[in-house]
N, CA, C and O atoms as CSV, one atom per row, in Angstrom:
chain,resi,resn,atom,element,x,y,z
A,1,UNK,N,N,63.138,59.165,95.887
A,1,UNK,CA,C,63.035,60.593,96.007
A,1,UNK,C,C,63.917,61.101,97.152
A,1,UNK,O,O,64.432,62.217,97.080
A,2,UNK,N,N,64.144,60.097,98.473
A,2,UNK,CA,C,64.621,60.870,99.426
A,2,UNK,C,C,66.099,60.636,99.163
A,2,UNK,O,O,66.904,61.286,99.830
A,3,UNK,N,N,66.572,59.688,98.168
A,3,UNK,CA,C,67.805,59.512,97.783
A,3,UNK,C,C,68.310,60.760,96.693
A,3,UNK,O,O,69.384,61.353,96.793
A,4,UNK,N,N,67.444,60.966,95.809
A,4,UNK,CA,C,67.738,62.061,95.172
A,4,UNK,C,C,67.903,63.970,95.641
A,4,UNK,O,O,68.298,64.961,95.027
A,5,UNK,N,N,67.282,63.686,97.225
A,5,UNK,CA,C,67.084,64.823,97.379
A,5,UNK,C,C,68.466,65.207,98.611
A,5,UNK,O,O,69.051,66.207,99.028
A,6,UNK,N,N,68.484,64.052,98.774
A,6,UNK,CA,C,70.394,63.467,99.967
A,6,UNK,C,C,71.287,63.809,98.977
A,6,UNK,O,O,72.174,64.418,99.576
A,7,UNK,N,N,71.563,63.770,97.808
A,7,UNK,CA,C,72.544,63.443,96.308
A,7,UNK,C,C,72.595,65.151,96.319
A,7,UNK,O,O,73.617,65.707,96.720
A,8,UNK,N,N,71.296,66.027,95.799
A,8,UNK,CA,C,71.587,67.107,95.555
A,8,UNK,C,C,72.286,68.524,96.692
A,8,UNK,O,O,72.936,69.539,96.443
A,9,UNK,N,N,71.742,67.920,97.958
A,9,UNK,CA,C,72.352,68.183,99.065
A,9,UNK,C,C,73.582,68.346,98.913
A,9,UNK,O,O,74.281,69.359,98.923
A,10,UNK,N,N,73.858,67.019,98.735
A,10,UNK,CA,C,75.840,66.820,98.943
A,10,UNK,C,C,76.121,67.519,97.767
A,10,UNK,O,O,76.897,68.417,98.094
A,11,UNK,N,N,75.945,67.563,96.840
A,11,UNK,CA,C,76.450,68.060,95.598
A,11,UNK,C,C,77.124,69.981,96.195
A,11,UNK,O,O,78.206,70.563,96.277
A,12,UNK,N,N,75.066,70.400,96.576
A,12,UNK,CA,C,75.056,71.575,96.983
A,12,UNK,C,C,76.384,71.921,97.987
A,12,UNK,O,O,77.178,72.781,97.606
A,13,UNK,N,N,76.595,71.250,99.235
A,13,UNK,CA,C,77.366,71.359,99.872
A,13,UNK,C,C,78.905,71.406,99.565
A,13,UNK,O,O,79.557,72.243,100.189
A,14,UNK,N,N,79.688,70.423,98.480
A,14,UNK,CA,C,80.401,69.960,97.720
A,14,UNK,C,C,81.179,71.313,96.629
A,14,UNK,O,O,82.359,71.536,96.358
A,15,UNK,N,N,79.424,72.258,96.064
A,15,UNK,CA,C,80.023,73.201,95.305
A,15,UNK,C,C,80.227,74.360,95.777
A,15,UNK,O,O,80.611,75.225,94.989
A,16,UNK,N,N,80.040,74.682,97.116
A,16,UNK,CA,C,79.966,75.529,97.824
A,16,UNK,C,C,81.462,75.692,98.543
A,16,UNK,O,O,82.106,76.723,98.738
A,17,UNK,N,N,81.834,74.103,98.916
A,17,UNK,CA,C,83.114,74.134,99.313
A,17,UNK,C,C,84.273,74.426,98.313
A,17,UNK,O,O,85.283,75.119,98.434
A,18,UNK,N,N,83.811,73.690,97.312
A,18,UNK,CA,C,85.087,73.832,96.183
A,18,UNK,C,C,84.863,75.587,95.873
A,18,UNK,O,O,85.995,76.065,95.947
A,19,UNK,N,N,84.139,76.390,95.648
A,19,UNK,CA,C,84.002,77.937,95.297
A,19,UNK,C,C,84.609,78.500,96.615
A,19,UNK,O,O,85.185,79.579,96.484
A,20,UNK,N,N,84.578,77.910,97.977
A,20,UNK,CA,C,85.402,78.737,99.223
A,20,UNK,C,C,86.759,78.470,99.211
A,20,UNK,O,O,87.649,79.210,99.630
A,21,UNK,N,N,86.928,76.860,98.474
A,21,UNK,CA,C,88.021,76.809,98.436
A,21,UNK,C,C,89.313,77.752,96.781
A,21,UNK,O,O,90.453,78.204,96.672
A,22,UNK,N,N,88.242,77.570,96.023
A,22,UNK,CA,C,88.812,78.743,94.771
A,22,UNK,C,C,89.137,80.256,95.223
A,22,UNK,O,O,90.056,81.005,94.890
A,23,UNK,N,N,87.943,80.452,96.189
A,23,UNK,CA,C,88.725,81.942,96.746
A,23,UNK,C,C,89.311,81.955,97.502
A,23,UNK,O,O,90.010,82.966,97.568
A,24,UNK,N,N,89.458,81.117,98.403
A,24,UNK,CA,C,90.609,81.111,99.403
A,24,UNK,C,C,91.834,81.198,98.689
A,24,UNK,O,O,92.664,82.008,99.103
A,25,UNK,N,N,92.186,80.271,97.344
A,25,UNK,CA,C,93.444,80.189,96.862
A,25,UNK,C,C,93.694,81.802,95.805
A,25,UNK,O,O,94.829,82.180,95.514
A,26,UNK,N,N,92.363,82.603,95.339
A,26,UNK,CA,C,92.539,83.544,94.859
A,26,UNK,C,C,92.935,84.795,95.718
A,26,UNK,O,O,93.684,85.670,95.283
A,27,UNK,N,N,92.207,84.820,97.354
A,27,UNK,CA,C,93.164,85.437,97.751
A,27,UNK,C,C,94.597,85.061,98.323
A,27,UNK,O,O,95.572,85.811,98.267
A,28,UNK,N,N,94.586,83.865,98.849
A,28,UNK,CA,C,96.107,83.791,98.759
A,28,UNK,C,C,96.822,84.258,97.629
A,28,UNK,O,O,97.882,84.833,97.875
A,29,UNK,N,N,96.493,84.144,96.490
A,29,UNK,CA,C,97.508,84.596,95.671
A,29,UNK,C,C,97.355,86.233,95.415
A,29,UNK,O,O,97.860,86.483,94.320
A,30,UNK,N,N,96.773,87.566,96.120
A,30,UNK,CA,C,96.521,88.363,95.802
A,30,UNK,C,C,97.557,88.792,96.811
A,30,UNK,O,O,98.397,89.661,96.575
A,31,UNK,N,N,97.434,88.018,98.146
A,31,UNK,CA,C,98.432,88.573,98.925
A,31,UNK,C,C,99.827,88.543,98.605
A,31,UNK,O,O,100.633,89.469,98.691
A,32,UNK,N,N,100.067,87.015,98.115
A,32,UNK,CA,C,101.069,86.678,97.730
A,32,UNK,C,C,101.877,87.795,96.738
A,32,UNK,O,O,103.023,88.111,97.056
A,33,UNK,N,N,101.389,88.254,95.792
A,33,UNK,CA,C,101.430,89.660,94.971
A,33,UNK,C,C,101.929,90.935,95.669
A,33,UNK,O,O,102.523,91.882,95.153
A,34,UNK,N,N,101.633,90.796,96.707
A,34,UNK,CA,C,101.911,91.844,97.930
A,34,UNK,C,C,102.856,91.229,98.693
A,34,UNK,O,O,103.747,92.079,98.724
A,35,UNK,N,N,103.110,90.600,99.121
A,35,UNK,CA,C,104.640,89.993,99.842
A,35,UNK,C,C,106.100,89.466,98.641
A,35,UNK,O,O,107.321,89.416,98.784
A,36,UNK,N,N,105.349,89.215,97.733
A,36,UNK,CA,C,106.535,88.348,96.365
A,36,UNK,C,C,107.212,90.481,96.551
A,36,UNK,O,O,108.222,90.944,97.082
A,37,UNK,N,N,105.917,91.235,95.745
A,37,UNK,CA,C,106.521,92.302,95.100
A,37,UNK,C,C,107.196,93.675,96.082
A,37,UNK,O,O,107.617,94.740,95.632
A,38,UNK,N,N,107.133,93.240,97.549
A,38,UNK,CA,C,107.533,93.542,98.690
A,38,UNK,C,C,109.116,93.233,98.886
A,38,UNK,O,O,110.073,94.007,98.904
A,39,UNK,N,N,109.064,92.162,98.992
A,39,UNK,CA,C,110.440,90.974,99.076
A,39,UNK,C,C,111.290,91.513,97.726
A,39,UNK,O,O,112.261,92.240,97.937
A,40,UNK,N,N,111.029,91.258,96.714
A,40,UNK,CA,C,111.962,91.453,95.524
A,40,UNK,C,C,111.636,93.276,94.672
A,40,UNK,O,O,111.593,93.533,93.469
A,41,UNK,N,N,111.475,94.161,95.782
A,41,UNK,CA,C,111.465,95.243,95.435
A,41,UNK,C,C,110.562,95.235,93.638
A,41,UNK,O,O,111.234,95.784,92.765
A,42,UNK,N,N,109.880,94.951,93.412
A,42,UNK,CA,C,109.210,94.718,92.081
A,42,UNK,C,C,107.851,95.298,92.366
A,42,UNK,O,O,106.900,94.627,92.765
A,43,UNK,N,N,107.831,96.435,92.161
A,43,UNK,CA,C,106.607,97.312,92.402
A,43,UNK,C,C,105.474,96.857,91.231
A,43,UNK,O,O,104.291,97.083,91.486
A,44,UNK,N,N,105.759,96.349,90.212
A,44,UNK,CA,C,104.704,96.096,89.144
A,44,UNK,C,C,103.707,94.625,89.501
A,44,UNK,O,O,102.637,94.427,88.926
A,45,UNK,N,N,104.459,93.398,90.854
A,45,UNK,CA,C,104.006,92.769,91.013
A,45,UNK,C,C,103.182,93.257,92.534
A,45,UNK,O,O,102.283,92.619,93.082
A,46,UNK,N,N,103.611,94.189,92.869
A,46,UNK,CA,C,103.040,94.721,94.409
A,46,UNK,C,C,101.761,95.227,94.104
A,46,UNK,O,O,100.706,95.270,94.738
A,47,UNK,N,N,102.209,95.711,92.645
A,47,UNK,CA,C,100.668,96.567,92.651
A,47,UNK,C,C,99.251,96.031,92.323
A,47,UNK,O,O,98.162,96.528,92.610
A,48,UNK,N,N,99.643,94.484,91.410
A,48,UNK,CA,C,98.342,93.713,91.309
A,48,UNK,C,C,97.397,93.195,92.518
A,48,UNK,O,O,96.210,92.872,92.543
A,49,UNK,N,N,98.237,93.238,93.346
A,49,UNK,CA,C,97.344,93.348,94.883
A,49,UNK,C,C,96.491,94.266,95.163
A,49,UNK,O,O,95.607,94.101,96.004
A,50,UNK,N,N,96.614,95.091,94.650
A,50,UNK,CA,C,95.785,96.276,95.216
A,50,UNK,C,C,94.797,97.114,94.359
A,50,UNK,O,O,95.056,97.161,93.156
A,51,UNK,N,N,93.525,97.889,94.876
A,51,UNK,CA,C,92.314,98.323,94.103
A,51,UNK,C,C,93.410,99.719,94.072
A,51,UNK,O,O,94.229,100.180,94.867
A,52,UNK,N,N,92.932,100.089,92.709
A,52,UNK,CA,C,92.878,101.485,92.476
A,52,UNK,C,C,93.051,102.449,93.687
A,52,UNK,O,O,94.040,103.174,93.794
A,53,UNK,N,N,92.196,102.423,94.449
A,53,UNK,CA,C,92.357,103.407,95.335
A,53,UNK,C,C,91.817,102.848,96.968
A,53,UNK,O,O,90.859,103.141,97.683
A,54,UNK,N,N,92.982,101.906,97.096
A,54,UNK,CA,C,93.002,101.314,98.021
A,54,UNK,C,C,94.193,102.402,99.436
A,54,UNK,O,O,95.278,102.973,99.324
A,55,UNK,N,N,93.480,102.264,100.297
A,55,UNK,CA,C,94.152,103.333,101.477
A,55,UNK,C,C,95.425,102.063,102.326
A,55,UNK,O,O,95.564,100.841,102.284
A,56,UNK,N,N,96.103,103.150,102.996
A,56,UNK,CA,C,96.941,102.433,103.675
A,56,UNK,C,C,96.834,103.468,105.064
A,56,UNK,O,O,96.646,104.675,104.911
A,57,UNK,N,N,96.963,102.899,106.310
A,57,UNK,CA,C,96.558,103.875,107.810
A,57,UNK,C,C,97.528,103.240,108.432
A,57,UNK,O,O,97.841,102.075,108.188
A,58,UNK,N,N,98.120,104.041,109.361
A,58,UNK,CA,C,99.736,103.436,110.089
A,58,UNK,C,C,99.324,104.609,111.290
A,58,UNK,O,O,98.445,105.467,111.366
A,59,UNK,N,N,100.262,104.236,112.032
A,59,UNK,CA,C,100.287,105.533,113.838
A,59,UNK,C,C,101.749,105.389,113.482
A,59,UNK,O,O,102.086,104.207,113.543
A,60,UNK,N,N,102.955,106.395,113.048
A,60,UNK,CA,C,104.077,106.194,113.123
A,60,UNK,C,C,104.141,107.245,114.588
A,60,UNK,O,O,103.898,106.901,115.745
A,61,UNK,N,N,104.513,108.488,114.127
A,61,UNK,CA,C,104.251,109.781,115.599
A,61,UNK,C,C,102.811,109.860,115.683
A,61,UNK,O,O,102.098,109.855,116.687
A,62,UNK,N,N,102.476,109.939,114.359
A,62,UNK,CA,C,100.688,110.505,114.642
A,62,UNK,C,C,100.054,109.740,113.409
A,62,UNK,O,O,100.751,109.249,112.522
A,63,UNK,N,N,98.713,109.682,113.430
A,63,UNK,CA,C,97.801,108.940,112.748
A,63,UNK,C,C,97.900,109.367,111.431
A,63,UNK,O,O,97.636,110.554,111.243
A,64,UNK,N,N,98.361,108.382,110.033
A,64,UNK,CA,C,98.660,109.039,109.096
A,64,UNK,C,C,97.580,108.004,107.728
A,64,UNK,O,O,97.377,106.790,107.749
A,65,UNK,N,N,97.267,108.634,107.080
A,65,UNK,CA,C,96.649,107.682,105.982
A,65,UNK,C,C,97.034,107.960,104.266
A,65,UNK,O,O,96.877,109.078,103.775
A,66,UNK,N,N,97.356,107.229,103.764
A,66,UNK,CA,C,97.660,107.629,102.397
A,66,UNK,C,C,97.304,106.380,101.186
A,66,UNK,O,O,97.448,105.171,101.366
A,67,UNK,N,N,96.871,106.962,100.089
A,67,UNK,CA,C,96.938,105.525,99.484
A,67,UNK,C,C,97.665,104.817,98.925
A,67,UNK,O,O,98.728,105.113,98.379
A,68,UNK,N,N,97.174,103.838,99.008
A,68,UNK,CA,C,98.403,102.544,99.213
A,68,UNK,C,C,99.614,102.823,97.744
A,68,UNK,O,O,100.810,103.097,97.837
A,69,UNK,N,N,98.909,102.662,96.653
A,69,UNK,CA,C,100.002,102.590,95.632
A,69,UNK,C,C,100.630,103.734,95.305
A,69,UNK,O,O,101.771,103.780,94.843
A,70,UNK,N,N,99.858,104.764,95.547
A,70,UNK,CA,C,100.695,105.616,95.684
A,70,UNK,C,C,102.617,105.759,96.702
A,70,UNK,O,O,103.752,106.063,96.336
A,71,UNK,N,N,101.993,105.341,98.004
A,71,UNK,CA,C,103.017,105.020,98.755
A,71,UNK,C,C,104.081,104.177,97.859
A,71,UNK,O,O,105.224,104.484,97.519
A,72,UNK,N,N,103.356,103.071,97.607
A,72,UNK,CA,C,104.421,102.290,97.354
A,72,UNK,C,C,104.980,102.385,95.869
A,72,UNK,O,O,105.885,101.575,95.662
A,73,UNK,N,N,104.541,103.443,94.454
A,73,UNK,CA,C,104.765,103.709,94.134
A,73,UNK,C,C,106.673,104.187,94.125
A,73,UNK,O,O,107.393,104.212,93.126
A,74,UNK,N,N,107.046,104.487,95.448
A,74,UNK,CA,C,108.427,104.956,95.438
A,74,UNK,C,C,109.367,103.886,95.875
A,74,UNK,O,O,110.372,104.092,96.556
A,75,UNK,N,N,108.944,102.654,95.407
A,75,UNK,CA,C,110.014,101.652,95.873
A,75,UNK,C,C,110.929,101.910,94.939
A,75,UNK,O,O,110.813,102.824,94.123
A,76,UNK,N,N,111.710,101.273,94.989
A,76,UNK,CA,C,113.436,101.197,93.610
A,76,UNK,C,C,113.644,99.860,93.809
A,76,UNK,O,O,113.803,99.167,94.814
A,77,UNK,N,N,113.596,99.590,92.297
A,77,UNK,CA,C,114.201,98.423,91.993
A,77,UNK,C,C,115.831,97.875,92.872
A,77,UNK,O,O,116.577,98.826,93.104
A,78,UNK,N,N,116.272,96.713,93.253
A,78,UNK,CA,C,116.949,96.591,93.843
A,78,UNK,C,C,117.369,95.717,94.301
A,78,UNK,O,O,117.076,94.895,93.433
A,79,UNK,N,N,118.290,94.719,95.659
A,79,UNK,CA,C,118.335,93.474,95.551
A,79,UNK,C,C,117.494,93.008,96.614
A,79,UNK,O,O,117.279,93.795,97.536
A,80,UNK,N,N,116.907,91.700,96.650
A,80,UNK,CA,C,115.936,91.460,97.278
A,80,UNK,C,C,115.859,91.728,99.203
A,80,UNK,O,O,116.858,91.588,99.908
A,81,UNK,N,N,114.974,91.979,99.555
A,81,UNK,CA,C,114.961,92.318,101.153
A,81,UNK,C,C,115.006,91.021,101.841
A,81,UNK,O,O,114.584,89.874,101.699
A,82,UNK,N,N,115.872,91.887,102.838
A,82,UNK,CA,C,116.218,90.882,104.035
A,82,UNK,C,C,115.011,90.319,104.786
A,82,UNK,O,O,114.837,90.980,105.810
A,83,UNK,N,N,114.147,89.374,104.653
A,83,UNK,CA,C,113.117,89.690,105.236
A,83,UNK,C,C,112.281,88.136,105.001
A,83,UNK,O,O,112.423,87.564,103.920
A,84,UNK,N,N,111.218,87.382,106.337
A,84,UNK,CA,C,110.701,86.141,105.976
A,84,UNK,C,C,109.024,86.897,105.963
A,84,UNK,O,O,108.709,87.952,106.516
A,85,UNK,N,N,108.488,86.344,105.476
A,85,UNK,CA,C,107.102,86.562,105.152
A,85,UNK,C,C,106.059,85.278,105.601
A,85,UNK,O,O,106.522,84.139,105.550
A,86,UNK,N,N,104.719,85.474,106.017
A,86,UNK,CA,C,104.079,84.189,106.459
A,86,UNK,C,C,102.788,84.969,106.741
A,86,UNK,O,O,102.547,85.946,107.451
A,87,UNK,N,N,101.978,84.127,105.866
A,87,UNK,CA,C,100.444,84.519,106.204
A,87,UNK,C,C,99.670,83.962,107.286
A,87,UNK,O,O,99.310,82.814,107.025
A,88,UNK,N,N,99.430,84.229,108.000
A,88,UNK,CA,C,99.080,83.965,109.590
A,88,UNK,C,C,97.572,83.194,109.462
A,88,UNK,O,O,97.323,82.098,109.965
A,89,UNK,N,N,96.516,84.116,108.581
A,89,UNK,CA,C,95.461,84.059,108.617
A,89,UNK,C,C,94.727,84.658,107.185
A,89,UNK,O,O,95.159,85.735,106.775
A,90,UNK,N,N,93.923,84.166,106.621
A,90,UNK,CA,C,92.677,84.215,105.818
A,90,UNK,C,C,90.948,84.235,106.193
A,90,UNK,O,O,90.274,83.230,106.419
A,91,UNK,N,N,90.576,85.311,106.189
A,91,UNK,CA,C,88.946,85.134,106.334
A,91,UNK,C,C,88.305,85.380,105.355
A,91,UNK,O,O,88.569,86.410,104.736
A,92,UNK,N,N,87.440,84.660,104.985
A,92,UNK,CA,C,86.500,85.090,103.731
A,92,UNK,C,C,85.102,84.738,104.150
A,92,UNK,O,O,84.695,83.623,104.474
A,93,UNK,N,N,84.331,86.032,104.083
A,93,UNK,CA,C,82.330,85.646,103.764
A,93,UNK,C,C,82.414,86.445,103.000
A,93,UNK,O,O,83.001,87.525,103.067
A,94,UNK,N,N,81.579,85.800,101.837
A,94,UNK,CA,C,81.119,86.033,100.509
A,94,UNK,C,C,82.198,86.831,99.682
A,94,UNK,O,O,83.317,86.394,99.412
A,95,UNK,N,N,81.772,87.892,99.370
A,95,UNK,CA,C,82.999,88.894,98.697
A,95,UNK,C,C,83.528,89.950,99.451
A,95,UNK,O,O,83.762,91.058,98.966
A,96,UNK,N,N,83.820,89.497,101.187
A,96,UNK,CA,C,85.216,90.439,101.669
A,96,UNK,C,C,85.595,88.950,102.457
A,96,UNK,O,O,85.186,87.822,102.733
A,97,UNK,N,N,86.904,90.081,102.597
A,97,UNK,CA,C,87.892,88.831,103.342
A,97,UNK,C,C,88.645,89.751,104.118
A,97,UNK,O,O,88.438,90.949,104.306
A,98,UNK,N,N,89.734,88.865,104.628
A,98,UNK,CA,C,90.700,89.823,105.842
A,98,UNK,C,C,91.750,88.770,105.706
A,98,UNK,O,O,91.413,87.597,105.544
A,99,UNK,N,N,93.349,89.221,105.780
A,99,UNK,CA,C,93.891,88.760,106.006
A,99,UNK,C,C,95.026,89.239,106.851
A,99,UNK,O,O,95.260,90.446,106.918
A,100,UNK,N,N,95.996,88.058,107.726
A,100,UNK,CA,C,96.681,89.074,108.862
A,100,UNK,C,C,98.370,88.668,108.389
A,100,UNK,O,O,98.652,87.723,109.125
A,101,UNK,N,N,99.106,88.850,107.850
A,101,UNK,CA,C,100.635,88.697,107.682
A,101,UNK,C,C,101.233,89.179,108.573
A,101,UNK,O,O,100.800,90.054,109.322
A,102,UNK,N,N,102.516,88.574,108.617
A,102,UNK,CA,C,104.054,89.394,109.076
A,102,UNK,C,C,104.794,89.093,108.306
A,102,UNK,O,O,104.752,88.026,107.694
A,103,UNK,N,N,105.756,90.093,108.145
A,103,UNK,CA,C,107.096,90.119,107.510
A,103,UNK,C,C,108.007,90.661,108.480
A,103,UNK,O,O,107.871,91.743,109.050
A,104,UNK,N,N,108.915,89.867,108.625
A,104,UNK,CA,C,109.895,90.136,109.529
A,104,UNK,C,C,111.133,89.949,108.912
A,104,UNK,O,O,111.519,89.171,108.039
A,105,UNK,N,N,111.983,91.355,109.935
A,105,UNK,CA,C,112.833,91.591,109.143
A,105,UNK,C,C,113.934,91.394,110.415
A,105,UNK,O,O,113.343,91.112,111.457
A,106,UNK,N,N,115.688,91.497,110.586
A,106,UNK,CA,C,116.312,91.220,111.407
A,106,UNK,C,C,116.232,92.308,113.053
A,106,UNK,O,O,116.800,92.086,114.122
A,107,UNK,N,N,115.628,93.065,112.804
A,107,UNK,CA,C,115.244,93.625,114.031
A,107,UNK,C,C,113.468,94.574,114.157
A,107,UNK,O,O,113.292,95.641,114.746
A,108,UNK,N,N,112.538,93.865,113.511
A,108,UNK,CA,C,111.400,94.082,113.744
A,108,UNK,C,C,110.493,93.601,112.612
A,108,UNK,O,O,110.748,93.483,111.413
A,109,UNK,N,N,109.726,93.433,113.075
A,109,UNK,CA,C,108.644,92.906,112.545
A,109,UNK,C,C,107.218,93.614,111.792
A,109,UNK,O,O,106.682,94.260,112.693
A,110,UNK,N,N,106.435,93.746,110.579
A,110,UNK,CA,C,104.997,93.945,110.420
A,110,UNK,C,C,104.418,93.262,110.357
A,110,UNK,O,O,104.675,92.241,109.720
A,111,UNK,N,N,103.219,93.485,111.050
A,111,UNK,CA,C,102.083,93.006,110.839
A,111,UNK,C,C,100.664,93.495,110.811
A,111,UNK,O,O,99.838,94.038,111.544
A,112,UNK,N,N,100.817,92.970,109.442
A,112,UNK,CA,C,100.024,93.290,108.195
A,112,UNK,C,C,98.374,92.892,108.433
A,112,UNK,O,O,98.231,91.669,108.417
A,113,UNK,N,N,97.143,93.616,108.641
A,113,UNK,CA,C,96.196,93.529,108.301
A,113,UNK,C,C,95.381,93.758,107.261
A,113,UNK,O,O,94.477,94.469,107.700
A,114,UNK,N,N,95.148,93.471,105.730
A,114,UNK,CA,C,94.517,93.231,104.838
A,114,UNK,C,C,93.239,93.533,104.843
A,114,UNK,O,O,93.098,93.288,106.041
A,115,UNK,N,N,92.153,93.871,104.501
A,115,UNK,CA,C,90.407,94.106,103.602
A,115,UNK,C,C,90.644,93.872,102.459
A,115,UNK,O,O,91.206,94.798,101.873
A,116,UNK,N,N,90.485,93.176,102.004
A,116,UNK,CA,C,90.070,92.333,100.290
A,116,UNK,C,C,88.328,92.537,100.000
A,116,UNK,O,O,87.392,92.551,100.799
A,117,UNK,N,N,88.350,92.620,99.156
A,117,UNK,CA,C,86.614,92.973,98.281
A,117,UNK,C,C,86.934,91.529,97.107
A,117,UNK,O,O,88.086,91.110,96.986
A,118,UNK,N,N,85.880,90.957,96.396
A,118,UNK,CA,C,86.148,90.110,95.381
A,118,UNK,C,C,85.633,91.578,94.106
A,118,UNK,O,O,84.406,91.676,94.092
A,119,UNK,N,N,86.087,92.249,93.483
A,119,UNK,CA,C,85.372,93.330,92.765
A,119,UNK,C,C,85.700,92.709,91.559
A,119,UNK,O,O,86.763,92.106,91.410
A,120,UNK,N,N,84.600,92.853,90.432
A,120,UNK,CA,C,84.147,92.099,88.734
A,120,UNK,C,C,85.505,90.594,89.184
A,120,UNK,O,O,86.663,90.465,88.786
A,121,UNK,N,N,84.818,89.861,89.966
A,121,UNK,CA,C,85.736,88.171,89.642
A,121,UNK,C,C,86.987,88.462,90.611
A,121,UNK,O,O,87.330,87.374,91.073
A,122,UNK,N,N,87.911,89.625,91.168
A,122,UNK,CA,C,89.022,89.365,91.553
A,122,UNK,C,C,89.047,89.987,92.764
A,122,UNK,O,O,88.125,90.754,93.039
A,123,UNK,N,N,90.341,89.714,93.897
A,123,UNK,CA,C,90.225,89.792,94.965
A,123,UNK,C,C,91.397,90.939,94.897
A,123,UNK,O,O,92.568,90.851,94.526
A,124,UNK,N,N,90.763,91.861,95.314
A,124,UNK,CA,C,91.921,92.921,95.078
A,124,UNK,C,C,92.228,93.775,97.092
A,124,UNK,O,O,91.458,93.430,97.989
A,125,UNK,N,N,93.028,94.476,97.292
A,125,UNK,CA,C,93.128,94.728,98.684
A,125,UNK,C,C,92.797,96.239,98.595
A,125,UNK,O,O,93.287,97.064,97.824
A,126,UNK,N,N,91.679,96.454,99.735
A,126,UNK,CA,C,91.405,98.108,99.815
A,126,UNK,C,C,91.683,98.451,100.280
A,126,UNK,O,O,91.862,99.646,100.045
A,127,UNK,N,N,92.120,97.888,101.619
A,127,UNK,CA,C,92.857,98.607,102.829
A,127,UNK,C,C,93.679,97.782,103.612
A,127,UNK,O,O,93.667,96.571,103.837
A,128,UNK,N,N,94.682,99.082,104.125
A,128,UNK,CA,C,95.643,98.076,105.107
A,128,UNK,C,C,96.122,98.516,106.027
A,128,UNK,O,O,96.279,99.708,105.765
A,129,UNK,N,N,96.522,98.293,107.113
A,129,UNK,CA,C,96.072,98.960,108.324
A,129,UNK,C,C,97.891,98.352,108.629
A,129,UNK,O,O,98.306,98.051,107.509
A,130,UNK,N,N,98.849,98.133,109.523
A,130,UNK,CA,C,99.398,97.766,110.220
A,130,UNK,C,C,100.224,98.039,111.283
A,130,UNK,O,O,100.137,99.239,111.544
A,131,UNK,N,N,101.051,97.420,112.075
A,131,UNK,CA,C,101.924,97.953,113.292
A,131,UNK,C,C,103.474,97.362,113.091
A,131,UNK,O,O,103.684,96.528,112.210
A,132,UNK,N,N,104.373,97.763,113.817
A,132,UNK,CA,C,105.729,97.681,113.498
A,132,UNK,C,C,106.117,96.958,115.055
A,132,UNK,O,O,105.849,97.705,115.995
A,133,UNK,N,N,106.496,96.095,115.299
A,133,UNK,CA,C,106.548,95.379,116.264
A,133,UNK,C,C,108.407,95.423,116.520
A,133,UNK,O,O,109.001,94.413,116.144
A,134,UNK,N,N,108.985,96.205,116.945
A,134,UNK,CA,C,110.556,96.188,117.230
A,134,UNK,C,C,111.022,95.235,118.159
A,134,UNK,O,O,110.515,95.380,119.271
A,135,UNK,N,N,112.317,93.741,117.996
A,135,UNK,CA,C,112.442,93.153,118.599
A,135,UNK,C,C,113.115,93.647,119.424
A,135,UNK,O,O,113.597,94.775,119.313
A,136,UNK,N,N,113.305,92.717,120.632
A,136,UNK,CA,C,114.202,93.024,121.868
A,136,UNK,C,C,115.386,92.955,121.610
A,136,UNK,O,O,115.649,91.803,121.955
A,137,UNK,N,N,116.784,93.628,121.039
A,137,UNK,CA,C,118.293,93.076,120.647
A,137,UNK,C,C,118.970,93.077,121.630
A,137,UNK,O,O,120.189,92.951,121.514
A,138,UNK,N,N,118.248,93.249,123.129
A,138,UNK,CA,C,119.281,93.382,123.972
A,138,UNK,C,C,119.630,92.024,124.005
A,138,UNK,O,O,118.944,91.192,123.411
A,139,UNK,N,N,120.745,91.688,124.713
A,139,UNK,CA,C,121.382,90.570,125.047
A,139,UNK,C,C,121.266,90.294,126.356
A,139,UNK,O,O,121.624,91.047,127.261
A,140,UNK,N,N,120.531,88.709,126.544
A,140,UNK,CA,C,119.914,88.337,127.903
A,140,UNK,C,C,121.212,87.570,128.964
A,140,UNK,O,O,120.935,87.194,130.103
């Protein structure tokens, strides 16, 4: 009995990991959707990242909020951006997550803060918050 009850344990533990590990890779790939359709100007793959009416909040002069696909709605097809991409970080409890990117480009940098929901099975992004980090070009 105490062997059977050690067995269902591990099992328990076992399916718990493999389901953190399925969403971990589902949101990686939600972001991924959002940096691929970023990078190669392809707004139809940018947009599977994102809920319906998912917001986007920036401080450019002043505090501005709009939603997201809408914004990005006005990309143009085009040749791919100058630009490296790298997901920094993933958090997930239960059905939200957070994730933190940069994309950097030859004289500044974003970085990207993410809110993911898991909504009916998928990990879609509701909000995104980020800052524009301008490198130093002076010459040392």
């Amino acid at each position: 009995m105490k062997h059977l009850f050690t067995l269902l344990l591990l099992f328990s533990i076992l399916g718990t990991s493999t389901a953190q590990e399925s969403d971990y890779a589902m949101v990686e790939k939600t972001v991924q959707y959002y940096l691929e359709g970023g990078t190669n100007n392809d707004f139809e793959t940018l947009k599977k990242a994102f809920h319906k009416t998912a917001t986007m909040r920036y401080i450019t002069d002043e505090y501005k909020e709009v939603n997201a696909l809408e914004f990005f709605s006005k990309m143009k097809p085009g040749p791919k951006q100058n630009r490296k991409t790298k997901i920094d970080y993933i958090n997930i409890t239960g059905h939200a997550a957070n994730a933190k990117l940069e994309i950097e480009y030859p004289t500044f940098t974003f970085i990207d803060y993410m809110n993911l929901l898991k909504i009916n099975g998928e990990w879609k992004i509701v909000n995104k918050i980020f800052y524009k980090k301008v490198h130093d070009t002076r010459k040392k």
